[in-house]
FIKOL-588992 format. One line per 8 residues: their letters; for each residue x, y, z of N, C-alpha, C. Coordinates in Angstrom, 1 decimal. Layout:
N
A = X Y Z X Y Z X Y Z; ...
END
This chain:
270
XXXXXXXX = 0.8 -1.2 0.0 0.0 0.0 0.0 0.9 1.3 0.0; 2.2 1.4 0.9 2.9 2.5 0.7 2.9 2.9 2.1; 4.0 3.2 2.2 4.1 4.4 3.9 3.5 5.6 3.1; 2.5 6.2 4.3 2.5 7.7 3.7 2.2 8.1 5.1; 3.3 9.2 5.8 3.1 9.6 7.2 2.5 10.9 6.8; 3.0 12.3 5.9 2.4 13.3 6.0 2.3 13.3 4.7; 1.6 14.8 4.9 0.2 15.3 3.7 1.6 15.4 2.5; 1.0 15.4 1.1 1.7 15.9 0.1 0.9 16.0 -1.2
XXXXXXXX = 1.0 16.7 -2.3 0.6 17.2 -3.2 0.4 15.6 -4.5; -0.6 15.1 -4.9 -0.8 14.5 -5.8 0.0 14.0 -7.1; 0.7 13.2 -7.3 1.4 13.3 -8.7 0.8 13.9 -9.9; -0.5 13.1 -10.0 -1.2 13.3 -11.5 -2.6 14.2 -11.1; -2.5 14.8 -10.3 -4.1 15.8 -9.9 -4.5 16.7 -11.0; -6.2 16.3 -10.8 -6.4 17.4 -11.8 -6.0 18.8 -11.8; -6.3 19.3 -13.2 -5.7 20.4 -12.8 -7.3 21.7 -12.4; -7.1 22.3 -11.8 -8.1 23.3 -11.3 -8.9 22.4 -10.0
XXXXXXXX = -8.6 21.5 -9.2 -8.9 20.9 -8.4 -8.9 21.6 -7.1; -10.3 22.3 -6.4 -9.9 22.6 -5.1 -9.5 22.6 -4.0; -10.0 21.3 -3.6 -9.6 20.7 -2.5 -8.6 19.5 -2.6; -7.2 19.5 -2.6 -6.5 18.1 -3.6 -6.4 17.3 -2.2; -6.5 16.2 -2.9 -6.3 14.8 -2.1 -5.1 14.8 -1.5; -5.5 14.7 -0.2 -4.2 14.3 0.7 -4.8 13.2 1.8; -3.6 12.7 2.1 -3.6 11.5 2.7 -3.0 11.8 4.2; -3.3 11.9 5.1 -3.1 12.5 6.8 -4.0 12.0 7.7
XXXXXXXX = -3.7 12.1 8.7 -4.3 11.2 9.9 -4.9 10.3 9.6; -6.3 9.7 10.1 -6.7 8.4 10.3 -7.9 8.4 8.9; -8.3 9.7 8.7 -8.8 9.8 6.9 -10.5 9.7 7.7; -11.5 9.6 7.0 -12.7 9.4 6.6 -12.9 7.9 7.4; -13.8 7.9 8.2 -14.0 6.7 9.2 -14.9 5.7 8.6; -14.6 4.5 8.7 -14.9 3.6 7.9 -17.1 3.5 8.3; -17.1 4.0 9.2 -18.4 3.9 9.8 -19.4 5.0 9.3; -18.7 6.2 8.2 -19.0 7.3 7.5 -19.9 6.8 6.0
XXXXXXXX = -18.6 5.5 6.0 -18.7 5.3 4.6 -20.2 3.7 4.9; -20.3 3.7 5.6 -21.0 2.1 5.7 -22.5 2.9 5.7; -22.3 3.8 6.2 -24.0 5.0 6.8 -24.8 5.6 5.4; -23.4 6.0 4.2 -24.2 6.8 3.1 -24.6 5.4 2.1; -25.9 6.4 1.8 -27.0 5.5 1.0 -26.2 5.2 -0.8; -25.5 5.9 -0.9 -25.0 5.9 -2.0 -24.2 4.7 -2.6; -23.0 4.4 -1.2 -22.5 3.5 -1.8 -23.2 1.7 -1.7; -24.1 1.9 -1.1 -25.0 0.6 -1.0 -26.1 0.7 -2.6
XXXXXXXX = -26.3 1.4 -3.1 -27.0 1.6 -4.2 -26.0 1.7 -5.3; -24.3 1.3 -5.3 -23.7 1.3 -6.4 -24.4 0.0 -7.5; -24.1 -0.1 -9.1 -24.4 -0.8 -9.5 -24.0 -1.9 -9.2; -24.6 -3.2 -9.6 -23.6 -4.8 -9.1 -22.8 -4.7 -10.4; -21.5 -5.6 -10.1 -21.3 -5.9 -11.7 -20.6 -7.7 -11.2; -20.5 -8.8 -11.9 -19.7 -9.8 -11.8 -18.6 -9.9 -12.2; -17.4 -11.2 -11.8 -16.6 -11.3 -12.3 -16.5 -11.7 -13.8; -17.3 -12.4 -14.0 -17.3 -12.7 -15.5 -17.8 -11.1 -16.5
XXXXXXXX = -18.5 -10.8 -16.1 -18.9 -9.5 -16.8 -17.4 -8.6 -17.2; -16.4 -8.8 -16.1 -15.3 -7.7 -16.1 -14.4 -8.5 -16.6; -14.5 -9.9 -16.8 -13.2 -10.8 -17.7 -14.0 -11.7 -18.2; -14.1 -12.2 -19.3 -14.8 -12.8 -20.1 -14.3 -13.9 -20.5; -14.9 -14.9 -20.5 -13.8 -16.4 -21.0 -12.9 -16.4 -22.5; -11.8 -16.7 -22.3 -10.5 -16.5 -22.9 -9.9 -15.5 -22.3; -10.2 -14.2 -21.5 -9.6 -13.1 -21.6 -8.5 -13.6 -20.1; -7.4 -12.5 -20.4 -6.7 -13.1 -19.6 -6.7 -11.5 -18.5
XXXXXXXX = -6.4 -11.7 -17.1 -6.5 -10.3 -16.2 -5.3 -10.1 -15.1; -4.8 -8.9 -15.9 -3.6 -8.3 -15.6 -3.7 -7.4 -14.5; -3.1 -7.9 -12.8 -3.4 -6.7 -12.2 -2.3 -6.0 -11.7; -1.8 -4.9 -12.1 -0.8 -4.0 -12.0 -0.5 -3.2 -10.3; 0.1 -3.9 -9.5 -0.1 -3.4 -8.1 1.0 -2.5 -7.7; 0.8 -1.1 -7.1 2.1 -0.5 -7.0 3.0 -1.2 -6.1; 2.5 -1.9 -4.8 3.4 -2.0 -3.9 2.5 -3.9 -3.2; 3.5 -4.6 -2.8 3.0 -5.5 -2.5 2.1 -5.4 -1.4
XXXXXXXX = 0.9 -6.1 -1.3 -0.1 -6.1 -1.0 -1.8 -5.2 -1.4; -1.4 -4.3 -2.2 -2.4 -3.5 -3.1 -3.0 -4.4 -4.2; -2.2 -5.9 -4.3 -3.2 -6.6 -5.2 -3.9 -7.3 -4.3; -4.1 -7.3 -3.0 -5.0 -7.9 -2.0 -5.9 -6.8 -1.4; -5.4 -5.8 -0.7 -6.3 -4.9 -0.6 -7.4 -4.8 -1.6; -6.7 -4.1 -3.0 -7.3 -3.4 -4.1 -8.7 -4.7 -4.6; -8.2 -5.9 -4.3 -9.0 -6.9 -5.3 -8.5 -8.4 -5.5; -8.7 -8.7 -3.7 -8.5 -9.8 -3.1 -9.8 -11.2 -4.0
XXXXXXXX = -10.9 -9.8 -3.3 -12.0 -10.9 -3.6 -12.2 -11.3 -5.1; -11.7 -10.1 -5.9 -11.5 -10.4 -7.3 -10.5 -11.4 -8.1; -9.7 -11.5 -7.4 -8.6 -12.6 -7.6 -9.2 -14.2 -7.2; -9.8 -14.1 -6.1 -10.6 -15.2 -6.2 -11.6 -15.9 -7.5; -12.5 -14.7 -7.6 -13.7 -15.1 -8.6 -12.8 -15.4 -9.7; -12.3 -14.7 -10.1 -11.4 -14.9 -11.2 -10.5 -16.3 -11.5; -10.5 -17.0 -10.6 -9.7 -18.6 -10.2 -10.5 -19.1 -10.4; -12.0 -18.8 -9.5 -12.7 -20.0 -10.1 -13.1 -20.0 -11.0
XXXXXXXX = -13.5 -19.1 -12.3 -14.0 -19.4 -13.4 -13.0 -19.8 -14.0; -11.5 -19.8 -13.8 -10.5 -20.1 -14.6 -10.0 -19.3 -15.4; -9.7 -18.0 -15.0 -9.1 -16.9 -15.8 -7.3 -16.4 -15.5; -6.5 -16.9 -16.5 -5.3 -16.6 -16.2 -4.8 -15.4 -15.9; -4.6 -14.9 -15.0 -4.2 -13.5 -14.1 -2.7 -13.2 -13.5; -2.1 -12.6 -14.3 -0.8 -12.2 -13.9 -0.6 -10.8 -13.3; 0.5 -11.1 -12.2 0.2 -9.5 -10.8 1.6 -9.1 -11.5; 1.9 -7.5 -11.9 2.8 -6.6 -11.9 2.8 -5.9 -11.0
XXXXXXXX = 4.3 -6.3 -10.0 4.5 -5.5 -9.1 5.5 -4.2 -9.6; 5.2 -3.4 -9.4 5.4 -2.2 -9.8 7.0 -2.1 -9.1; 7.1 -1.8 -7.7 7.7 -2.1 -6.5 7.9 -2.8 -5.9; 9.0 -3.0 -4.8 9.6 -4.3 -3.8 8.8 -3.3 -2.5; 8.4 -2.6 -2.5 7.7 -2.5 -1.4 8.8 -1.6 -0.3; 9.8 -1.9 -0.9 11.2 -1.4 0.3 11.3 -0.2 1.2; 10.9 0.6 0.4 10.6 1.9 1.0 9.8 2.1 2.5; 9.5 1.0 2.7 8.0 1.1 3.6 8.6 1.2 5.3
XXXXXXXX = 9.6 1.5 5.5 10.0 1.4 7.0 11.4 2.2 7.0; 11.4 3.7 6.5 12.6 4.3 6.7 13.4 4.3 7.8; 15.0 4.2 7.7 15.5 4.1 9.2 15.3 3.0 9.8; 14.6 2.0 9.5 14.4 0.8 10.5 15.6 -0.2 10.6; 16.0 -0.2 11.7 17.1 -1.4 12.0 16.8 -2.8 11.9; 15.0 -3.2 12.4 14.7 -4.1 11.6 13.9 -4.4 10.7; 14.0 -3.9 9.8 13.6 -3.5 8.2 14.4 -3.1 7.2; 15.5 -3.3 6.9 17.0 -2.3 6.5 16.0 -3.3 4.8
XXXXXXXX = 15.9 -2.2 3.8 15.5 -2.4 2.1 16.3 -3.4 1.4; 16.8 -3.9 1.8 17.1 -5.5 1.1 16.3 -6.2 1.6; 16.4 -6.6 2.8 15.8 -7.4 3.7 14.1 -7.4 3.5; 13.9 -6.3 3.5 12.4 -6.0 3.6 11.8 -6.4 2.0; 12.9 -5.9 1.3 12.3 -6.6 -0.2 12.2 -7.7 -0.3; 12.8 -8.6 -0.1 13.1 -10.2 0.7 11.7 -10.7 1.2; 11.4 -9.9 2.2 10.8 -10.1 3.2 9.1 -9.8 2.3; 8.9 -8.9 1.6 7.4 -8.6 1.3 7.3 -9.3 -0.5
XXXXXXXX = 8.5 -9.8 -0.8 8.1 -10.9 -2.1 7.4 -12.4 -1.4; 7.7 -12.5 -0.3 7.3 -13.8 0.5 5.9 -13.6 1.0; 5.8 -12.4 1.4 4.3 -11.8 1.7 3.2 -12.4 0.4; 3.5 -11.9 -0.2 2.9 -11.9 -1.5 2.6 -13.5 -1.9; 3.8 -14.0 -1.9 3.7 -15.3 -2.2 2.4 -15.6 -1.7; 2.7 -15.9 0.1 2.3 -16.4 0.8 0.5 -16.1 0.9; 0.5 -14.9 0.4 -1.1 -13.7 0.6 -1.3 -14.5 -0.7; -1.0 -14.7 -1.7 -1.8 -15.5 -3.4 -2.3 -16.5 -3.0
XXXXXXXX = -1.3 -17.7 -2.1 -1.5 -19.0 -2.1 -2.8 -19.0 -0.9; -2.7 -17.7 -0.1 -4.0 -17.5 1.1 -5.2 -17.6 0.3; -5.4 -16.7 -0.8 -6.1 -16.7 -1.5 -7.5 -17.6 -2.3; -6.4 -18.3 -2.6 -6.9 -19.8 -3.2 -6.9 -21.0 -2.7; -8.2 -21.6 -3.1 -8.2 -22.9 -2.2 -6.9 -23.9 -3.0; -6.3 -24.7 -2.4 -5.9 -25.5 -2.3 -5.5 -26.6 -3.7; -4.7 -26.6 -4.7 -4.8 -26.8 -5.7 -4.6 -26.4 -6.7; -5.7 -24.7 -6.8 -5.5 -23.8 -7.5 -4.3 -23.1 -8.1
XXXXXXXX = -3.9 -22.9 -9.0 -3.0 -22.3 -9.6 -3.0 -20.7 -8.9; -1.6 -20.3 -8.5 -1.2 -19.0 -8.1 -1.5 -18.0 -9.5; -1.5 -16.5 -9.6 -1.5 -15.9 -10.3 0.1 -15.9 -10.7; 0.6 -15.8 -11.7 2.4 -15.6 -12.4 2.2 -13.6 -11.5; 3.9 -13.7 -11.1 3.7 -12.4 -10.7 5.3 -11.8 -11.5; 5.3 -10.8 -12.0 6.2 -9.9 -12.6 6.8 -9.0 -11.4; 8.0 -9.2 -11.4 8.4 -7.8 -10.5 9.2 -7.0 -11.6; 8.8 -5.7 -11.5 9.3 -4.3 -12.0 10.3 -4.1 -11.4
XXXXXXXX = 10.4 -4.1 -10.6 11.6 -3.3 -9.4 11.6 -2.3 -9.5; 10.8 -1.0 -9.5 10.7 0.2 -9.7 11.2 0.9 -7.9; 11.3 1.9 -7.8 11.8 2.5 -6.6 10.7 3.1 -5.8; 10.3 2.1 -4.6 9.3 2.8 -3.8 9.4 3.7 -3.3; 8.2 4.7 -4.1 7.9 6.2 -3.6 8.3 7.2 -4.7; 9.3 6.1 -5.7 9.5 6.8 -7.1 8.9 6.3 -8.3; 7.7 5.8 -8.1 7.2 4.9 -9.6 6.9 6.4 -10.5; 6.6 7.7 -9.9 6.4 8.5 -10.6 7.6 9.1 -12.1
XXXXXXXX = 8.6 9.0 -11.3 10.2 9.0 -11.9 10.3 7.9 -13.1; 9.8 6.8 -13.1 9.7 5.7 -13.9 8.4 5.8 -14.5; 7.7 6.5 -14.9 6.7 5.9 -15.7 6.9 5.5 -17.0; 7.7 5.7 -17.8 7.9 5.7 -19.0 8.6 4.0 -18.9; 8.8 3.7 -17.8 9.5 2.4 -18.2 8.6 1.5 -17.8; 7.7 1.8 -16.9 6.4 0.5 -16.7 5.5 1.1 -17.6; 5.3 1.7 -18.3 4.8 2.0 -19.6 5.1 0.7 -21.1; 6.2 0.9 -20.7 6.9 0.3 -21.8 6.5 -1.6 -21.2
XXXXXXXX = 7.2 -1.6 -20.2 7.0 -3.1 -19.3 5.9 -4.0 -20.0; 4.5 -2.9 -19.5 3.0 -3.1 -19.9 2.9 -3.4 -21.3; 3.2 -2.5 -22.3 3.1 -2.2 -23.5 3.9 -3.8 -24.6; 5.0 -4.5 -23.2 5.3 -5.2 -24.0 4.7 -6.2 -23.5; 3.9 -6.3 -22.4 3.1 -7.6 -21.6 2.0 -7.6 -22.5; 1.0 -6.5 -22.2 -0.5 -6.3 -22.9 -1.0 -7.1 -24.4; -2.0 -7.7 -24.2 -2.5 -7.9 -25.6 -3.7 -7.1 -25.8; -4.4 -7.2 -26.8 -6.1 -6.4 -27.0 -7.0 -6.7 -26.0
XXXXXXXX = -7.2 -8.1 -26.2 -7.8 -8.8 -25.1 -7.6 -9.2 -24.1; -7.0 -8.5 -23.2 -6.3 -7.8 -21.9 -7.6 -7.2 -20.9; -8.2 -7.3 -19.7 -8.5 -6.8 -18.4 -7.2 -6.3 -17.8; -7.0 -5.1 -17.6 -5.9 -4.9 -16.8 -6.4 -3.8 -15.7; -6.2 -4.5 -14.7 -6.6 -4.0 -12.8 -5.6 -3.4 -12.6; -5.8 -1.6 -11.8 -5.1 -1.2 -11.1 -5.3 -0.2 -10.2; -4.4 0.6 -9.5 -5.3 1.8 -8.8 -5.8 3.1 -9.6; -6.9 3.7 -9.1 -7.2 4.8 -9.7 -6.3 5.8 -10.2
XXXXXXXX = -6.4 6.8 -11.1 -5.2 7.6 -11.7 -5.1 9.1 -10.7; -6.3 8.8 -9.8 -6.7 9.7 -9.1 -6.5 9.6 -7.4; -5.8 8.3 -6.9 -6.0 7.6 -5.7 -5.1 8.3 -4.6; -4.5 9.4 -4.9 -3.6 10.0 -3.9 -2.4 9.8 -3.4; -1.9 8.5 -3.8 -0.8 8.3 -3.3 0.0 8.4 -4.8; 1.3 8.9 -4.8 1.8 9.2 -5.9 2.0 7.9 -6.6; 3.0 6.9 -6.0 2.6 5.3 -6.7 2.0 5.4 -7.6; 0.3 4.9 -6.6 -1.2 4.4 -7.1 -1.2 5.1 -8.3
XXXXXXXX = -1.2 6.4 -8.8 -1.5 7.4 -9.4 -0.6 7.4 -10.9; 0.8 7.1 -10.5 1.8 6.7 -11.6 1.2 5.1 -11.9; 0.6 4.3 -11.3 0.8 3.0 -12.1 -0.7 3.0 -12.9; -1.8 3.7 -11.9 -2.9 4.5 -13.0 -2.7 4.8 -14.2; -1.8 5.6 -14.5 -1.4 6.6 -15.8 -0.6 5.8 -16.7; 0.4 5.0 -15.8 1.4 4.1 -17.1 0.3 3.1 -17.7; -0.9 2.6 -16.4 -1.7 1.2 -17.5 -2.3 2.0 -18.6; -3.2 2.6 -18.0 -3.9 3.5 -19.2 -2.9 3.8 -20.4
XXXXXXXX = -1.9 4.6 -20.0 -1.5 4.7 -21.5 -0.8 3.6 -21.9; -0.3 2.4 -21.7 0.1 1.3 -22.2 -1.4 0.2 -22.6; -2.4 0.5 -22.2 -3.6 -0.3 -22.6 -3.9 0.7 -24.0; -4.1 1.9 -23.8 -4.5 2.9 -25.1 -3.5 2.3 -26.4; -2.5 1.9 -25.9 -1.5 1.3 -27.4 -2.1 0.5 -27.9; -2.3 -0.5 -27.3 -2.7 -1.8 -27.5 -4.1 -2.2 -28.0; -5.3 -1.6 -27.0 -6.5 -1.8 -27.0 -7.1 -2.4 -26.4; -6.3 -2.9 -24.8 -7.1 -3.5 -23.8 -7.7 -2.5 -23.5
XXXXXXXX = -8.6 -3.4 -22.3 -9.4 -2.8 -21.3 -8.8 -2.2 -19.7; -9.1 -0.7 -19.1 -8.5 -0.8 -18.4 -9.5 -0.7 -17.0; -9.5 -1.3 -16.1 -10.4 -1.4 -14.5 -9.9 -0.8 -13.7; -10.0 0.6 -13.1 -9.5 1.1 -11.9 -9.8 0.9 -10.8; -9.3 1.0 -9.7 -9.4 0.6 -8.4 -9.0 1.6 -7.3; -10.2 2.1 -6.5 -10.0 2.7 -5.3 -8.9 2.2 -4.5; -8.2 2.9 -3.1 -7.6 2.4 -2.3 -7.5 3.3 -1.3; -6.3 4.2 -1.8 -6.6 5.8 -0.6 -7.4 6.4 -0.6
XXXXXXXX = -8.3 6.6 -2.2 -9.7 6.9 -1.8 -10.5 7.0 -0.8; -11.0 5.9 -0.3 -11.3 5.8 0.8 -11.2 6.2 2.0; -9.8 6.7 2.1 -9.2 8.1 3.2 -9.1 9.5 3.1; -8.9 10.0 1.9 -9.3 11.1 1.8 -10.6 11.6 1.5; -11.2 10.8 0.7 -12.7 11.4 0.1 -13.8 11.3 1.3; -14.8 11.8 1.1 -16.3 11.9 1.8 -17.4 10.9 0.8; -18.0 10.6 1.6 -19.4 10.0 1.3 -19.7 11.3 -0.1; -20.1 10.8 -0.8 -20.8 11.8 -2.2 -19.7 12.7 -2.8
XXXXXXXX = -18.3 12.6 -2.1 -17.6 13.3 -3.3 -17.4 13.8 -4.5; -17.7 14.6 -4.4 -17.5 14.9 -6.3 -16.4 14.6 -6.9; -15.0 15.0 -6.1 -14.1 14.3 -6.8 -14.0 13.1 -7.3; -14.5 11.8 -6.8 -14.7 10.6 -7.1 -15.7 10.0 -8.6; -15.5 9.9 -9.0 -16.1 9.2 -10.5 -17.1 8.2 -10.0; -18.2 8.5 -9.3 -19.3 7.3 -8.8 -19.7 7.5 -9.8; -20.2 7.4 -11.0 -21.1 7.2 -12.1 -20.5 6.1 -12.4; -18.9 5.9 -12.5 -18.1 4.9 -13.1 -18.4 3.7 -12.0
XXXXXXXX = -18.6 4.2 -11.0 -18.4 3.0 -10.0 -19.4 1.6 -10.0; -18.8 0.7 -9.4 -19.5 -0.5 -9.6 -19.2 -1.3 -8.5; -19.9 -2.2 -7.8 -19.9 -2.9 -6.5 -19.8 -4.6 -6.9; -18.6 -5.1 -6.6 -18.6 -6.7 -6.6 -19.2 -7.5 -5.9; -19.5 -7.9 -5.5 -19.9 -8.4 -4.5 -18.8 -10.0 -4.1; -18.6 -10.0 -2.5 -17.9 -11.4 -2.4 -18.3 -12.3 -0.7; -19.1 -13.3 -0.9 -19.5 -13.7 -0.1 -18.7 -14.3 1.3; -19.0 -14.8 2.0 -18.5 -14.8 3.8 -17.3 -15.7 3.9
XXXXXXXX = -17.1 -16.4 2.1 -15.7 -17.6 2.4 -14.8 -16.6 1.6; -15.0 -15.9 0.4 -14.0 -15.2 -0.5 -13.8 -14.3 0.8; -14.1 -13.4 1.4 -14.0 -12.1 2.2 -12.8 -12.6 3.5; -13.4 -13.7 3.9 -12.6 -14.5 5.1 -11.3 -14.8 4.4; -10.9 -15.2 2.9 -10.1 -15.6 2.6 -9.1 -14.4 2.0; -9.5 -13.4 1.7 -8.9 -12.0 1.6 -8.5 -11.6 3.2; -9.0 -12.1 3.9 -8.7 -11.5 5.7 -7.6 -12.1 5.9; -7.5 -13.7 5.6 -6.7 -14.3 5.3 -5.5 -13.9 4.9
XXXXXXXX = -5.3 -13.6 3.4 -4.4 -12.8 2.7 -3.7 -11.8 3.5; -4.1 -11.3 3.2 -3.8 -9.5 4.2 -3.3 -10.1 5.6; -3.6 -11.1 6.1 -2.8 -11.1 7.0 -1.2 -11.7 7.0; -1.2 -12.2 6.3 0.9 -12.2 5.7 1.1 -11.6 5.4; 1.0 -10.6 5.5 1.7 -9.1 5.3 2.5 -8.3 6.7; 2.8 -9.2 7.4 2.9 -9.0 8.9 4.1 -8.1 8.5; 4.8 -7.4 8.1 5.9 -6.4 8.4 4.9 -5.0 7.9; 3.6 -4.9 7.7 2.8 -3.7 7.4 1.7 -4.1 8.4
XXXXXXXX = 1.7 -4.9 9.3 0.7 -4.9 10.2 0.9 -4.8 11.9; 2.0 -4.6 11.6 2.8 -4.3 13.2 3.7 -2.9 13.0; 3.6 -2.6 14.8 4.8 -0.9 15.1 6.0 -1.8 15.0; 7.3 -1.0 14.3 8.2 -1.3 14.2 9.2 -0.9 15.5; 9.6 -1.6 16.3 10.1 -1.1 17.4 11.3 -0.2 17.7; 12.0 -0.8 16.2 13.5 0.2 15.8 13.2 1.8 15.7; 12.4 1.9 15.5 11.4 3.2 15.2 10.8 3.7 15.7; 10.0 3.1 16.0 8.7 3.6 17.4 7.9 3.9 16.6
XXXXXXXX = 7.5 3.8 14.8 6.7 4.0 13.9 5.4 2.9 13.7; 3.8 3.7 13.8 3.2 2.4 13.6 3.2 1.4 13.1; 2.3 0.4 12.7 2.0 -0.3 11.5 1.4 0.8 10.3; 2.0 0.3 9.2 1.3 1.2 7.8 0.0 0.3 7.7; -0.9 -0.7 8.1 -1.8 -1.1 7.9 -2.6 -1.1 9.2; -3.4 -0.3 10.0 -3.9 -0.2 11.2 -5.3 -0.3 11.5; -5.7 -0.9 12.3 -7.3 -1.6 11.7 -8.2 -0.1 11.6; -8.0 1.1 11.2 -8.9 1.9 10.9 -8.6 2.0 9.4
XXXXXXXX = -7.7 1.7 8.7 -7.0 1.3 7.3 -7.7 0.3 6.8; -7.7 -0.9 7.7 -8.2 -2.3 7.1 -9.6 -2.2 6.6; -10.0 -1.5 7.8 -11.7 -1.3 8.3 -12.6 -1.0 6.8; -11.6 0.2 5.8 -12.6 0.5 4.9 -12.1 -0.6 3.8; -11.6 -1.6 3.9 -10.8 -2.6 2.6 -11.3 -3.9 2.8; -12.0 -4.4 3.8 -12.1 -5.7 4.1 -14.0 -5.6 4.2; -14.7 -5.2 3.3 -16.4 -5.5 3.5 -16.5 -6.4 2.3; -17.9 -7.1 2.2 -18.4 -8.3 1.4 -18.9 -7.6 0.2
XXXXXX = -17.6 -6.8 -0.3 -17.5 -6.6 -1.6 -16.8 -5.3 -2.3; -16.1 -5.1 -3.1 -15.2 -4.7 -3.5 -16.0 -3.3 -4.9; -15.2 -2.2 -5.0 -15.6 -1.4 -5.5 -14.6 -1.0 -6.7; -15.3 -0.8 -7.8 -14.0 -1.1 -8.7 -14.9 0.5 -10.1; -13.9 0.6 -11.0 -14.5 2.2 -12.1 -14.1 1.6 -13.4; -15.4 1.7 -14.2 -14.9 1.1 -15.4 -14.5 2.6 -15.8
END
């Protein structure tokens, strides 16, 4: 998901935007978002509706664990109809514990490729084929500095007939926002399809935001074993779910964080 301790300016924000997205304290309380009538009245959509048999679904994640957050339960649906799904990690994640003695960016890269591993195989029952995962190695907290090369990455992954999942172009964290803008314009080459995905959303915005693209939005739905099995997931990620004591820095994932990413069903922007 990304350390983000203080406020900062958007990579890709619109321009003439009043109020720009920042990401600071504990964000928009997950009990704000459960209350408005809006997002219970999003449209449904399925997994097959969003990948279609033959099609294969590419999900581009800045940082490990954003392909579990972003679209845990969608990785599921997606296995069982049998849809081949390859994860681009954008980043090693490394960045995520500055200063830490025990966290030092080799280690931690080490340390959150096993995450991942471990969070796919949580995933899926037993049997099931893992998703293929690509690492980029791009520099966490500089995917913005690189777009032109996960541009390229995509551009030589991508076919037409491509789903390709990632965060909004709009999500606030610079990352999210750079790997937004590389898919899009590496799908525009080609002529896939591109699916965006909330994440920091959820922290900065308000119930009815205008900033937010709800007309695009659409509600997955994922019942009481996929949801449990995403809780699942997310929990090998143990070096983002604990205070680092070298540091005295929290966990980057703290259950007021979790709170708005783990409900019985997933929200996604065609």
């Amino acid at each position: 998901m990304g350390l983000m301790t203080e406020k900062f300016a958007p990579a890709f924000a619109n321009e003439g935007v009043a109020h720009p997205r920042q990401i600071a304290g504990e964000g928009t309380p997950d009990a704000a978002w459960q209350a408005w009538h809006g997002l219970r009245q999003l449209p449904p959509v399925a997994a097959h509706e969003l990948v279609t048999p033959g099609q294969r679904a590419i999900i581009v994640a800045p940082h490990p664990d954003d392909e579990v957050l972003a679209c845990g339960g969608l990785l599921q649906l997606l296995a069982a109809q049998g849809t081949r799904t390859v994860v681009v990690a954008a980043t090693d994640g490394d960045a995520s514990h500055p200063g830490s003695a025990m966290y030092p960016p080799a280690q931690l890269a080490r340390l959150r490729a096993k995450e991942t591993e471990a969070a796919l195989r949580a995933l899926l029952p037993a049997g099931q084929p893992v998703p293929q995962v690509i690492r980029a190695r791009l520099p966490d907290g500089g995917v913005t500095s690189q777009v032109g090369a996960l541009q390229t990455l995509l551009e030589q992954l991508l076919r037409a007939d491509d789903v390709v999942f990632t965060t909004w172009r709009q999500d606030g964290h610079p990352d999210h926002e750079a790997c937004g803008y590389a898919t899009a314009q590496a799908a525009r080459q080609c002529g896939a399809t591109v699916v965006e995905l909330p994440v920091w959303t959820w922290h900065w915005a308000e119930p009815g935001d205008r900033r937010v693209p709800w007309h695009r939005a659409r509600r997955l739905a994922l019942d009481a074993a996929a949801l449990q099995r995403k809780r699942d997931a997310i929990a090998c990620y143990a070096t983002q779910l604990h205070p680092d004591p070298s540091t005295g820095q929290p966990a980057i994932l703290p259950p007021h964080v979790l709170a708005r990413l783990t409900h019985p069903y997933e929200v996604c922007f065609l």
